[in-house]
SELUMMI-19264 format. One record per atom (N, C-alpha, C): z, x, y negated; residue number from 1; residue in one letter. Coordinates in steps of 0.2 Angstrom, whole numbers. Example, Ala and Ser with C-alpha at 12.3 -4.5 7.8 and 13.67 -1.06 7.14 Angstrom:
<r <39 66 28> 1 "A">
<r <39 62 22> 1 "A">
<r <39 66 16> 1 "A">
<r <35 64 11> 2 "S">
<r <36 68 5> 2 "S">
<r <39 64 0> 2 "S">
# end
This chain:
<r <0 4 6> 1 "X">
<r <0 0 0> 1 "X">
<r <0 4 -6> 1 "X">
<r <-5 2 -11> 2 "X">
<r <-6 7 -13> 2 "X">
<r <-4 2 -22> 2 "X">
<r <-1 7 -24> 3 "X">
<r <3 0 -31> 3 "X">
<r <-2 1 -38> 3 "X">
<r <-1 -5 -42> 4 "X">
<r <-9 -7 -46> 4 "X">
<r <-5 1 -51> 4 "X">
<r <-13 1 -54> 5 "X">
<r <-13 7 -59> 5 "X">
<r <-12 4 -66> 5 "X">
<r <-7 7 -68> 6 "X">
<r <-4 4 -75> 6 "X">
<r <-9 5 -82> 6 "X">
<r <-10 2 -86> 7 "X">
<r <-14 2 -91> 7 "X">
<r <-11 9 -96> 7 "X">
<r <-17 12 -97> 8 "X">
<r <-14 18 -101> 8 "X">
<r <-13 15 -108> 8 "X">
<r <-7 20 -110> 9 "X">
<r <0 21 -116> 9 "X">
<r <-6 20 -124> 9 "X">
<r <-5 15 -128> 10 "X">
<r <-10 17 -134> 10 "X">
<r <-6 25 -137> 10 "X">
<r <-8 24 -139> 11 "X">
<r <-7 31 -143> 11 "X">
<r <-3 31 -150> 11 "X">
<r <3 35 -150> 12 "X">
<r <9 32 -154> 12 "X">
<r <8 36 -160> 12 "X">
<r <7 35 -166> 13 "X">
<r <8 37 -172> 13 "X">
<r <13 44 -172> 13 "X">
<r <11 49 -177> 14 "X">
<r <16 55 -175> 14 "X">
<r <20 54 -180> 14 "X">
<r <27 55 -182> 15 "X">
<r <32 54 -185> 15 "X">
<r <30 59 -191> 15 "X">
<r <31 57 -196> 16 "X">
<r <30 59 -203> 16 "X">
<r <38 64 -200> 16 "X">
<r <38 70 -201> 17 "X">
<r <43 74 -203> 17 "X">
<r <42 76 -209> 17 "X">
<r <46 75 -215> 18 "X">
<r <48 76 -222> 18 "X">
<r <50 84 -221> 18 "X">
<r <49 87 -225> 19 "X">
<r <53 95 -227> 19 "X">
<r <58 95 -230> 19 "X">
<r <59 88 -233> 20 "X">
<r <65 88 -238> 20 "X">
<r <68 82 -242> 20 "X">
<r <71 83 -247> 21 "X">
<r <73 77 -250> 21 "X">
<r <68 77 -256> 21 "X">
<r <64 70 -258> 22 "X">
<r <59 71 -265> 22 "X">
<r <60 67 -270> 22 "X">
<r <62 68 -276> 23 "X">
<r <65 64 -281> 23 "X">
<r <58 65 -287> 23 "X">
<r <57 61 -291> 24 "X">
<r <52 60 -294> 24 "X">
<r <54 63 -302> 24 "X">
<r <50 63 -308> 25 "X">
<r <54 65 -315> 25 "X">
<r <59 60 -317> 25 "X">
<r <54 54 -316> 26 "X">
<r <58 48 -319> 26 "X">
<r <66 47 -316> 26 "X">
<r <66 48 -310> 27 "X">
<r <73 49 -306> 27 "X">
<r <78 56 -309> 27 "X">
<r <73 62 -311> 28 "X">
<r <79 69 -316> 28 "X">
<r <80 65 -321> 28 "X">
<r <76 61 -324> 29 "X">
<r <77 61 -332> 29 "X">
<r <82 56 -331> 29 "X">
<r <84 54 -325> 30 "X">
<r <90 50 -327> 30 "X">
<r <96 53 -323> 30 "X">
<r <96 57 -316> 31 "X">
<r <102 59 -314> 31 "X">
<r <103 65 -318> 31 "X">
<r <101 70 -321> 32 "X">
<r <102 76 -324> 32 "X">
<r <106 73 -330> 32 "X">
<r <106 70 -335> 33 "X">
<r <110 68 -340> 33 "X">
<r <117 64 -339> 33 "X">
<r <115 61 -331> 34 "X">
<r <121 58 -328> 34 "X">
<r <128 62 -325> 34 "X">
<r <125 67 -321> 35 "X">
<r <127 73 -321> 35 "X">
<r <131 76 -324> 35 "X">
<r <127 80 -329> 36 "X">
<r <130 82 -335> 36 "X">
<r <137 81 -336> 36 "X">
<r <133 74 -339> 37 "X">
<r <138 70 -345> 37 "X">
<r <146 69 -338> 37 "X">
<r <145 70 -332> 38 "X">
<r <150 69 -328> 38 "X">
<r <155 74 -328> 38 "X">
<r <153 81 -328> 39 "X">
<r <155 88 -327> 39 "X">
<r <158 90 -334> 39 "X">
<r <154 88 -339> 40 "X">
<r <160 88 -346> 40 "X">
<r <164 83 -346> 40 "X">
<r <164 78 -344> 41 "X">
<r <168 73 -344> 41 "X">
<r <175 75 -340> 41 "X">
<r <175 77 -334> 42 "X">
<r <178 81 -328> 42 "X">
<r <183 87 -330> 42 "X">
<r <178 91 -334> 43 "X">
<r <180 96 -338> 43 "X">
<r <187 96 -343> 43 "X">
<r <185 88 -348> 44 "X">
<r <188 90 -354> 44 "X">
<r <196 85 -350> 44 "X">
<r <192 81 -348> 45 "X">
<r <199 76 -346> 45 "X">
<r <204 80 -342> 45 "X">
<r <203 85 -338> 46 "X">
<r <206 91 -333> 46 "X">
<r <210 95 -341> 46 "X">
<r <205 97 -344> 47 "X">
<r <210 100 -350> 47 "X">
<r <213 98 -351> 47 "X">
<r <213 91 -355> 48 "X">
<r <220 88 -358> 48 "X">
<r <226 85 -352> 48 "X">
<r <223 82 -348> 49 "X">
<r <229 82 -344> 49 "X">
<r <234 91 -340> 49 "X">
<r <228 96 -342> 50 "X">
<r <234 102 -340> 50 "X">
<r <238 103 -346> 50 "X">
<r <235 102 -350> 51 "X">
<r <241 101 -358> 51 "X">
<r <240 110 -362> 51 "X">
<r <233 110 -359> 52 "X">
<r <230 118 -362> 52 "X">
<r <225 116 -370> 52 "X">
<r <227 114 -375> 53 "X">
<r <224 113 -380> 53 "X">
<r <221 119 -385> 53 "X">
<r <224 125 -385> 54 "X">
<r <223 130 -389> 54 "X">
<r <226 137 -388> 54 "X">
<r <222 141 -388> 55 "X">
<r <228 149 -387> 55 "X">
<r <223 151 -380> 55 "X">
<r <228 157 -380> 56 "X">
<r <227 157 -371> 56 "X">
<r <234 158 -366> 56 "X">
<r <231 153 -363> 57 "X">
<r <235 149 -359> 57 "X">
<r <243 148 -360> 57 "X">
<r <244 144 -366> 58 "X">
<r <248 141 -368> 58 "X">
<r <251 147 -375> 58 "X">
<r <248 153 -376> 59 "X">
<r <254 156 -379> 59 "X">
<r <253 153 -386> 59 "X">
<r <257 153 -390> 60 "X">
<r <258 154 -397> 60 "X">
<r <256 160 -400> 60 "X">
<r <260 165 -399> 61 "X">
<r <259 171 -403> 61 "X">
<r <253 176 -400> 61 "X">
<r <246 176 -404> 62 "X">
<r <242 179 -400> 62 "X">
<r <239 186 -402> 62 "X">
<r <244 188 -411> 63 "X">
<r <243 194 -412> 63 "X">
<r <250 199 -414> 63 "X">
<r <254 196 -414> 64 "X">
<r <261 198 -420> 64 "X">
<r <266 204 -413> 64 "X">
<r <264 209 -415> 65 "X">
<r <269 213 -408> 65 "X">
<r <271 211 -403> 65 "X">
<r <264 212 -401> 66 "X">
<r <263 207 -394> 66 "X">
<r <265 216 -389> 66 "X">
<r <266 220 -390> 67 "X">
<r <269 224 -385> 67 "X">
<r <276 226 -386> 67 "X">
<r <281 222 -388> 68 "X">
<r <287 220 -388> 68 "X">
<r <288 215 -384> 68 "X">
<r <294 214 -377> 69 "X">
<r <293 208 -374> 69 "X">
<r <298 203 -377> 69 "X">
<r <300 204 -384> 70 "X">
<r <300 199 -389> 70 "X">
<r <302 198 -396> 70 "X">
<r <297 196 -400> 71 "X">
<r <298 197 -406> 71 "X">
<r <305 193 -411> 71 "X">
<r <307 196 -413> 72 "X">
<r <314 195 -419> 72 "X">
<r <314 198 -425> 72 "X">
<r <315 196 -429> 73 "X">
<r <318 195 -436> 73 "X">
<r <322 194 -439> 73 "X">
<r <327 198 -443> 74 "X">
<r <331 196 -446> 74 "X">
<r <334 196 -453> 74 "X">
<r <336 193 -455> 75 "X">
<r <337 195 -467> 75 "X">
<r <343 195 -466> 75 "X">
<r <346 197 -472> 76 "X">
<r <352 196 -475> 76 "X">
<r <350 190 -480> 76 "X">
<r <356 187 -480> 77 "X">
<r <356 178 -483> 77 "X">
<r <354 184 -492> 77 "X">
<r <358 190 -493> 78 "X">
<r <359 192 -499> 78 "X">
<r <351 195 -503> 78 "X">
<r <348 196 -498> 79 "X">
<r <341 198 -499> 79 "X">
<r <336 194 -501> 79 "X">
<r <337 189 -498> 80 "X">
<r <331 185 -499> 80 "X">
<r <330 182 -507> 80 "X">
<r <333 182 -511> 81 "X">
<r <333 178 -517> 81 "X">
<r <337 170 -518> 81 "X">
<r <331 167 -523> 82 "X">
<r <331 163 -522> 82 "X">
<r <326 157 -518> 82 "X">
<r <323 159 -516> 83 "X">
<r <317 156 -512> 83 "X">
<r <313 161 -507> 83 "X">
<r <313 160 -500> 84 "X">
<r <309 161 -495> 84 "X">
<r <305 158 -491> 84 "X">
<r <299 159 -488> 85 "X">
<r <296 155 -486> 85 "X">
<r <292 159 -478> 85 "X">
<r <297 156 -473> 86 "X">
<r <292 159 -465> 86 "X">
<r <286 157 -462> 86 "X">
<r <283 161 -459> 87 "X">
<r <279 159 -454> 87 "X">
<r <283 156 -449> 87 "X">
<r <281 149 -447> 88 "X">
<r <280 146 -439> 88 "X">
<r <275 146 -435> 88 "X">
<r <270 147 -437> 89 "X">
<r <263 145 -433> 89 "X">
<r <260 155 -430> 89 "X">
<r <265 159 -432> 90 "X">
<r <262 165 -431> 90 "X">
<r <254 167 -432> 90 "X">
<r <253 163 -436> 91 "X">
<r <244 165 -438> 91 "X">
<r <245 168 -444> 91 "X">
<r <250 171 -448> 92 "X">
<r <249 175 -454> 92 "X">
<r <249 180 -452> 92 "X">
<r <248 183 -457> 93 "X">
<r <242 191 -461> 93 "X">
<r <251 193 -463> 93 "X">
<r <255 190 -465> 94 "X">
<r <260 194 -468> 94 "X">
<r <266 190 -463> 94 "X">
<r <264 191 -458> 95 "X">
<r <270 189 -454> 95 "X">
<r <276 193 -455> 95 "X">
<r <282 192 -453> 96 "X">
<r <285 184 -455> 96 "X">
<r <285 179 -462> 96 "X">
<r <281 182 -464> 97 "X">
<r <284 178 -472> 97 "X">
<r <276 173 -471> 97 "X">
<r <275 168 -473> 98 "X">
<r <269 163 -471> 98 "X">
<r <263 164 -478> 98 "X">
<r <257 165 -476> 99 "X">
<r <252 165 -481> 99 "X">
<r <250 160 -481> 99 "X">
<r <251 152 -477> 100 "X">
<r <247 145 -478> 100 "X">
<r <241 147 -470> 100 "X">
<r <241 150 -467> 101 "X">
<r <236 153 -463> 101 "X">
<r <239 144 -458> 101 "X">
<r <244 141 -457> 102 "X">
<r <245 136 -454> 102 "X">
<r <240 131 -454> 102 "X">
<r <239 127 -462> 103 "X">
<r <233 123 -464> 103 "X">
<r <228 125 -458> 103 "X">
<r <225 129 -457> 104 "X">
<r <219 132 -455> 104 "X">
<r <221 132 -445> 104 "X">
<r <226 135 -444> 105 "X">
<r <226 130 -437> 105 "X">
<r <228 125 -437> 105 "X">
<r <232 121 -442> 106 "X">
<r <233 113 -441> 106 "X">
<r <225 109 -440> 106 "X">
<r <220 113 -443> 107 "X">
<r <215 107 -445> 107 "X">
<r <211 110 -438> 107 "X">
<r <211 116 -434> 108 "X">
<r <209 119 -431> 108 "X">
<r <210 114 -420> 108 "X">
<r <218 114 -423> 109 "X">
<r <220 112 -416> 109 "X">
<r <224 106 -418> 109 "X">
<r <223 102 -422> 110 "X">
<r <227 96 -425> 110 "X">
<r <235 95 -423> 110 "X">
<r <236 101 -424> 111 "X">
<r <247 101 -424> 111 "X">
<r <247 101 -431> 111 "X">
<r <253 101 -432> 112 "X">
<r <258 97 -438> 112 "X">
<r <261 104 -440> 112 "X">
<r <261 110 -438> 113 "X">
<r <266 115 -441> 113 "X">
<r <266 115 -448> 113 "X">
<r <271 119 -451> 114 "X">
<r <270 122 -457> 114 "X">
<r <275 128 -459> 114 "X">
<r <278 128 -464> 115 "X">
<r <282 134 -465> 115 "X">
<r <289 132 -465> 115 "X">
<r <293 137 -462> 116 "X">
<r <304 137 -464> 116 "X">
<r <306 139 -471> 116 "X">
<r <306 136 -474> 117 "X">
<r <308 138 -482> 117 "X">
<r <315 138 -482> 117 "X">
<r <318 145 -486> 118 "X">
<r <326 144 -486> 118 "X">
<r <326 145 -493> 118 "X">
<r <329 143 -497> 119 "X">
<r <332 143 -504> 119 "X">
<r <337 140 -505> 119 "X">
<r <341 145 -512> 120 "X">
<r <348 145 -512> 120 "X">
<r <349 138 -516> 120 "X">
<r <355 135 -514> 121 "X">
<r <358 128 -518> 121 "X">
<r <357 129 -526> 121 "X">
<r <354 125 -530> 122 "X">
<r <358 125 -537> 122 "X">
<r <364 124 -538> 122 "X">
<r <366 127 -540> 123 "X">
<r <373 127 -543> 123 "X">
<r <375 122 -548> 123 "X">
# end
């Protein structure tokens, strides 16, 4: 017994194999700004939540005897006159007495410092 001959197989389309992923212009002109715009966004939000707004990495003093492991100052009350005026923001040129260099990081990093003023009572 000899069993029937089966109808030959048509013939199967051969599978497109792609090389890769392909994206068109119209597709960068929109995911490239999308992008972007995510990784600066990622960026700055990471910054302020680390609480890193200005300096390097957190200091305050980034010039004033910085090879002293810490700066000090001191007057006699008899010295100063009648009017004194310090540096807080450590950006002055005449450290410790304040040249107004504050203004200029205040408007810089949007803090509030300003200068320690000591002057003698009127009598």
């Amino acid at each position: 017994m000899s069993s029937p001959p089966f109808p030959p197989l048509p013939t199967l389309p051969k599978p497109v194999v792609s090389s890769g992923f392909r994206i068109s212009k119209e597709q960068l002109t929109t995911v490239i700004p999308v992008a972007v715009a995510a990784v600066v966004g990622t960026y700055l939000v990471s910054r302020y939540f680390s609480g890193v707004r200005s300096g390097s990495k957190g200091q305050i003093n980034l010039t004033v005897n910085k090879v002293s492991p810490k700066v000090v100052h001191s007057f006699d009350i008899e010295d100063i006159g009648t009017k004194a005026v310090y540096c807080r923001c450590w950006r002055s040129k005449k450290f410790p007495y304040c040249d107004g260099s504050h203004a200029k990081h205040n408007e810089e990093t949007g803090d509030n410092v300003g200068p320690l003023i000591i002057k003698k009572k009127d009598a």
